[in-house]
Each structure stands twice: as C-alpha cells, then as structure tokens.
DRENVO-154386 format. One record per residue (C-alpha): residue number from 1; z, x, y negated. Coordinates in Angstrom, 3 decimals, padded with zeros to 6 digits. Example, Ala and Ser with C-alpha at 12.3 -4.5 7.8 and 13.67 -1.06 7.14 Angstrom:
<pt pos="1" w="007.800" u="012.300" v="004.500"/>
<pt pos="2" w="007.140" u="013.670" v="001.060"/>
REM end
This chain:
<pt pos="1" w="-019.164" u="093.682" v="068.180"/>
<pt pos="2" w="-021.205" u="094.002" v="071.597"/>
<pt pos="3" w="-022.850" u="091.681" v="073.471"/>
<pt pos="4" w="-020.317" u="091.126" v="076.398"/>
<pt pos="5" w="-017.405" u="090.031" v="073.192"/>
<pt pos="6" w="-019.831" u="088.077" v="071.557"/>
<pt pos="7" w="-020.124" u="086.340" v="074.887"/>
<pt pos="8" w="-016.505" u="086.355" v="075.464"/>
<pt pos="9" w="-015.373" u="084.649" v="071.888"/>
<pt pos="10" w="-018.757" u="082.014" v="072.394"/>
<pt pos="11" w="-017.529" u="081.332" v="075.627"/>
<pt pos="12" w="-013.656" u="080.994" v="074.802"/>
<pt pos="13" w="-015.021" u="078.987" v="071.789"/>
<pt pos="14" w="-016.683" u="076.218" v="073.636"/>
<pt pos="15" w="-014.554" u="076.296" v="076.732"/>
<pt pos="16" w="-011.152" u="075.591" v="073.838"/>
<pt pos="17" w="-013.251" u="072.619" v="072.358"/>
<pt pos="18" w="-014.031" u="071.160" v="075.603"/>
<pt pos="19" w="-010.879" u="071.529" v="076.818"/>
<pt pos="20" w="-008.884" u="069.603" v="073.847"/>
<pt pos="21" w="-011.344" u="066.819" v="074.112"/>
<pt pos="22" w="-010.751" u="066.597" v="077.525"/>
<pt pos="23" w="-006.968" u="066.179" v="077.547"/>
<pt pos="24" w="-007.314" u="063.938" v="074.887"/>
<pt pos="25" w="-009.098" u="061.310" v="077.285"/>
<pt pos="26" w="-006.573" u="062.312" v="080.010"/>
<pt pos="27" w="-003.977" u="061.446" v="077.464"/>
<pt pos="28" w="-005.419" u="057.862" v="076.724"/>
<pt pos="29" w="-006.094" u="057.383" v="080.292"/>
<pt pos="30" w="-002.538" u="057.696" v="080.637"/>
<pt pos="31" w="-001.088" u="054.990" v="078.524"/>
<pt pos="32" w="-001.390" u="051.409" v="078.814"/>
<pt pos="33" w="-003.997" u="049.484" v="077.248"/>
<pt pos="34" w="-002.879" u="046.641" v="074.761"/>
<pt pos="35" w="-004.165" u="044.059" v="077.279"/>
<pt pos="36" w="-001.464" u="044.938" v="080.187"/>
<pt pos="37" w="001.512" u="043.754" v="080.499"/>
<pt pos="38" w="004.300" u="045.097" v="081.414"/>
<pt pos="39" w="007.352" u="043.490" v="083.694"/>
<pt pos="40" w="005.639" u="039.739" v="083.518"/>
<pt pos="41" w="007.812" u="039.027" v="086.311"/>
<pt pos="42" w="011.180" u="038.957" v="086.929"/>
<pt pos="43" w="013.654" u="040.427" v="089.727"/>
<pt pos="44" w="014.187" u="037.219" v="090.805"/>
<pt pos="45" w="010.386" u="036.078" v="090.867"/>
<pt pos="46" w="009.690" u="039.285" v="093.056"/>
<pt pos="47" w="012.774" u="038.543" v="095.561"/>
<pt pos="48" w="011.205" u="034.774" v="095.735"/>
<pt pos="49" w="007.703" u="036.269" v="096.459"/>
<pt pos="50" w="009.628" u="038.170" v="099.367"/>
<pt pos="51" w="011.101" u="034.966" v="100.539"/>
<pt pos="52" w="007.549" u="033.008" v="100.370"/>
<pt pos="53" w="006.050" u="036.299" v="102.388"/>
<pt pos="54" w="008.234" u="036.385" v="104.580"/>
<pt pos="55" w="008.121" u="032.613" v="105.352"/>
<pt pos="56" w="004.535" u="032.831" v="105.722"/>
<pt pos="57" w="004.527" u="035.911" v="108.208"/>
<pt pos="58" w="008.314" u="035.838" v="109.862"/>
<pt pos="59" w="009.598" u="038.854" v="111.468"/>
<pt pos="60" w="008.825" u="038.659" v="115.381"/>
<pt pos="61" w="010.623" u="040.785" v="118.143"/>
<pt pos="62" w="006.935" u="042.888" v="118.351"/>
<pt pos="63" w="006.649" u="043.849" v="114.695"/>
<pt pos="64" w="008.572" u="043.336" v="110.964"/>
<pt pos="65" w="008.326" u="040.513" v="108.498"/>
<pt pos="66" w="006.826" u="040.571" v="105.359"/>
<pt pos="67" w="009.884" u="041.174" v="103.579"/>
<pt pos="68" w="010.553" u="044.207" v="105.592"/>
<pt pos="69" w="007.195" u="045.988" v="104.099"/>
<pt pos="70" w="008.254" u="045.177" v="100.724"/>
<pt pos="71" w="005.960" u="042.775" v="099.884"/>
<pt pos="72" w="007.741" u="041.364" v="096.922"/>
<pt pos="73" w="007.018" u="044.654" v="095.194"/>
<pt pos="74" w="003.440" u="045.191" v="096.799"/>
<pt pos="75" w="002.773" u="041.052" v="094.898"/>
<pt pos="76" w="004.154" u="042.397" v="091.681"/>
<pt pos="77" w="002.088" u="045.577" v="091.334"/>
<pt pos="78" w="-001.165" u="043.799" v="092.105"/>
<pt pos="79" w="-000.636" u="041.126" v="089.921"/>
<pt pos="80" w="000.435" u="043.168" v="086.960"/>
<pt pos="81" w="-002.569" u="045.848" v="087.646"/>
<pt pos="82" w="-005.471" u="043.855" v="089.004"/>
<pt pos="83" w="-005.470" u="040.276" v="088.284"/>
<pt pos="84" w="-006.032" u="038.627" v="085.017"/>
<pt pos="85" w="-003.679" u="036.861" v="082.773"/>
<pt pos="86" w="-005.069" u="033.326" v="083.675"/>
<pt pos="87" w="-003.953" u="034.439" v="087.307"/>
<pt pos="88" w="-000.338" u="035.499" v="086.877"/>
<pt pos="89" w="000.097" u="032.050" v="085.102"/>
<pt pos="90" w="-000.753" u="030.690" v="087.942"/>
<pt pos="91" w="001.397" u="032.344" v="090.253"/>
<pt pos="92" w="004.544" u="031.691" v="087.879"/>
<pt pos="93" w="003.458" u="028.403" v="087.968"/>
<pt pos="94" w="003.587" u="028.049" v="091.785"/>
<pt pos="95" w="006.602" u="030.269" v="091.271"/>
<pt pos="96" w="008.252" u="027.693" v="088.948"/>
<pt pos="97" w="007.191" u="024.883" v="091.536"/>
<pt pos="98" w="009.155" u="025.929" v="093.953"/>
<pt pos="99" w="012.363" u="026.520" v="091.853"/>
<pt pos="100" w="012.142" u="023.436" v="089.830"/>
<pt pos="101" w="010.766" u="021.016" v="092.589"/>
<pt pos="102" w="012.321" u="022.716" v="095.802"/>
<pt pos="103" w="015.446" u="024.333" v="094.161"/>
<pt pos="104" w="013.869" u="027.419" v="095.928"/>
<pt pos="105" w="016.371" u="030.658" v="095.712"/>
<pt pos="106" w="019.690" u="028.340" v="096.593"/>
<pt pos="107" w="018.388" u="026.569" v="099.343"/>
<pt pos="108" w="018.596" u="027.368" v="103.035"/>
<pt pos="109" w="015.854" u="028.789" v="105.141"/>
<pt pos="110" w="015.170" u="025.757" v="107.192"/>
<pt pos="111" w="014.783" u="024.232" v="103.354"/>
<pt pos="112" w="012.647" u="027.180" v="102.311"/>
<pt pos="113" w="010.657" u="026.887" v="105.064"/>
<pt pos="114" w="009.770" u="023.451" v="105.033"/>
<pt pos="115" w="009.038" u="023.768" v="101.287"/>
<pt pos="116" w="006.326" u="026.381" v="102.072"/>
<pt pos="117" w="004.914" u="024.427" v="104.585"/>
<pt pos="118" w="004.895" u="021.484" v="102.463"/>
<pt pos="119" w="002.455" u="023.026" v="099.950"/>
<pt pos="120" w="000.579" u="024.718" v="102.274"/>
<pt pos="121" w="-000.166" u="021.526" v="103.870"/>
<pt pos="122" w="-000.936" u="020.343" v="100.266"/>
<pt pos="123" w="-003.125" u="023.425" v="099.169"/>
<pt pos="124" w="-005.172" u="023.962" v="102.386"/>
<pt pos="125" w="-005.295" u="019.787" v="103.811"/>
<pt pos="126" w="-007.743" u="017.873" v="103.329"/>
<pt pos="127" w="-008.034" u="015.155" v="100.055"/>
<pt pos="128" w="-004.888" u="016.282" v="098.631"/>
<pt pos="129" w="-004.504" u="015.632" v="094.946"/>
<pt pos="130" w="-003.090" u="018.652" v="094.126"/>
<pt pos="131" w="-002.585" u="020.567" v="090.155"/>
<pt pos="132" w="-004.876" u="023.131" v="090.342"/>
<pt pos="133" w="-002.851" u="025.691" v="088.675"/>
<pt pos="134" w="-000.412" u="025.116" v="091.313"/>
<pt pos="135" w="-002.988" u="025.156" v="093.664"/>
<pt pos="136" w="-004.459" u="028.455" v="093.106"/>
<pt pos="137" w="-001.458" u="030.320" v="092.085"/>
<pt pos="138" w="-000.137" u="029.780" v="096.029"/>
<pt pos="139" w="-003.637" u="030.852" v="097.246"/>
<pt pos="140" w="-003.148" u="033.998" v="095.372"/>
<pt pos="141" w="000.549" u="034.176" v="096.658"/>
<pt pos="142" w="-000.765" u="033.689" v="100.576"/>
<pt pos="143" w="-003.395" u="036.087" v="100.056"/>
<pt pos="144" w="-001.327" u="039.047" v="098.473"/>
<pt pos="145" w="000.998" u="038.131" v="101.537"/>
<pt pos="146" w="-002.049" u="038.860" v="104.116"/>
<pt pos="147" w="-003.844" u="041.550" v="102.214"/>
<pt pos="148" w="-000.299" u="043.301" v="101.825"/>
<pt pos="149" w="000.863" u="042.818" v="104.930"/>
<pt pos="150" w="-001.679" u="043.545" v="107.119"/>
<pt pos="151" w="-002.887" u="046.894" v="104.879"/>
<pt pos="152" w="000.929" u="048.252" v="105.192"/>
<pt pos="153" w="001.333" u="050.735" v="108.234"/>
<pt pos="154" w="004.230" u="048.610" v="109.896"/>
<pt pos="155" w="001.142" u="045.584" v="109.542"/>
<pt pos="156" w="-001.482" u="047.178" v="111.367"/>
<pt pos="157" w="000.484" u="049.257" v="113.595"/>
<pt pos="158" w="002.926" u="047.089" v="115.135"/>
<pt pos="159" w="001.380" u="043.380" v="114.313"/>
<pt pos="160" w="-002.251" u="044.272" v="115.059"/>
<pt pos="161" w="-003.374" u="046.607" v="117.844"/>
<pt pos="162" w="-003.641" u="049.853" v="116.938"/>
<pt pos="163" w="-005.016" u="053.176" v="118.595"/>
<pt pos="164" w="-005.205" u="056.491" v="116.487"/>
<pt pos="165" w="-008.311" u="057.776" v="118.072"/>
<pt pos="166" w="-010.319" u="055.193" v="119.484"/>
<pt pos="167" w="-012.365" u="056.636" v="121.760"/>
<pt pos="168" w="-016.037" u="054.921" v="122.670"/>
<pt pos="169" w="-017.430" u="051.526" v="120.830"/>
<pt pos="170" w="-017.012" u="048.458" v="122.709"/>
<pt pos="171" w="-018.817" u="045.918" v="120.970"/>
<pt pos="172" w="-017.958" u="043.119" v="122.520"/>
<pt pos="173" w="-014.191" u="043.362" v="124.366"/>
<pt pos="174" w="-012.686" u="039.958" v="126.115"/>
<pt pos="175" w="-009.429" u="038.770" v="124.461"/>
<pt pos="176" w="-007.280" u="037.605" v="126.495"/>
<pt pos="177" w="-004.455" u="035.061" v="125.637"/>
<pt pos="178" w="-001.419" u="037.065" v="123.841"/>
<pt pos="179" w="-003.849" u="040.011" v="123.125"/>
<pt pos="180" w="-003.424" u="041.174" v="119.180"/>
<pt pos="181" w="-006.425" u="041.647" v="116.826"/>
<pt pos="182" w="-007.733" u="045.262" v="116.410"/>
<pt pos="183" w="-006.476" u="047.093" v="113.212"/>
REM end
C-alpha cells in the first residue's frame, strides 16, 4: 500500500464516522421532543381564533382582515412551537371564556363583536377585577393577532405603507391625518 491509498482509506475512514454521527443528530433534530405537543387545539379553537382576529383587525376596503391572512393557523403554530404549556392553558382558557360565557361560535357578529370588546375593555381598563388566566391568555390572543398580521405580506403591504426600495432616510417625515404607518 502507498502513501496516496493509505491517505485515501484514512480519509474515507474518518469522513464515514463523521458522517453517521452527523445524520444521527439530523435524525433527532427531526423528531419531536417529549415536551411538545402535538394538535393541543382543535379545528374549532383555530376557526374561533380567526373569528377573535378578525374582530380585532376587520377587513377594510384598503387592505384584508385577519382572517383573510390565515391567522387562525399562524395562532396555532406559534402556540404549539414557541410558547410554553402554562401559556396555551391560558389561551384555551380565554378560548373556553368566550364559548361558555359568550356562546361564542353560534352567535352573530354584532354578538361576537361586542363580546371581544367586552373583554378587551376588561383586560386593558383600568381596576378591572379580572382572572388572570383569562386575562393573559387574551393578551397572548391580541398579540399573535398583531404580530401575525402585521408580519404577513397582505399586513404590511396593503395595511401599512409600503415601498420596495426606499430610496433616501427621512428621519423625521410629517404624518398627516389618514396617512398609514411605514412597514
């Protein structure tokens, strides 16, 4: 054996070893650890989330509701992927308020409506004596809504003003009344 296939087998050798161990990590990355859970909420809790999102951010003749950008869907995902247990039992909870208090999913919009605005007024007013599961489970709700909204393309194009290239900074630009927020 000569140099160059000694180098050739130590090489192949090392590069086989590395290799398995690295596609065994892949592997595990792959699978779900035994702290995730899988399909905590319902179809029905993610059409309700819709209905909540698109309460809170309504379609407009300018730009798309909530509901339109799929934010039921966008609600799930994060919760099941990012936030912890503690949290999604506290957005079922505010989820259950609204069934069992409200009657939520067979009501009618104007009823909807007014049963957002109820809590909201409850949440975010002042000296209200509130549950604070119920409490932060809506704040998590509203702020999914936003974050989801607002990061979608039909958000920041069409609700929020939008240019592709810029051009120069303006630090300071006058608003006027009517004007949208940057993107």
């Amino acid at each position: 054996m000569n140099r160059r296939e000694a180098m050739k087998s130590v090489g192949l050798l090392f590069g086989s070893a590395l290799s398995v161990s690295t596609l065994a990590v892949f592997q595990q990355g792959c699978t779900r650890s035994k702290d995730a859970v899988a399909g905590v909420f319902s179809d029905e809790d993610t059409k309700m989330m819709a209905e909540i999102g698109d309460i809170i951010i309504p379609e407009t003749p300018d730009s798309p509701g909530a509901k339109a950008v799929g934010i039921g869907a966008f609600m799930v995902k994060m919760l099941e992927d990012c936030y912890s247990q503690e949290d999604r039992e506290k957005v079922s909870a505010a989820l259950g308020y609204f069934e069992d208090k409200k009657d939520f999913s067979s009501a009618s919009l104007d009823k909807q409506t007014a049963a957002v605005s109820e809590l909201d007024g409850q949440v975010y007013g002042k000296g209200s004596e509130l549950e604070e599961d119920l409490s932060r489970g809506y704040k998590i709700i509203k702020e999914l809504t936003l974050f989801g909204y607002f990061s979608s393309e039909a958000g920041a194009t069409q609700a929020l003003r939008y240019e592709l290239v810029p051009g120069r900074y303006d630090g300071c630009v006058d608003l006027k009344p009517g004007d949208k927020a940057w993107a």
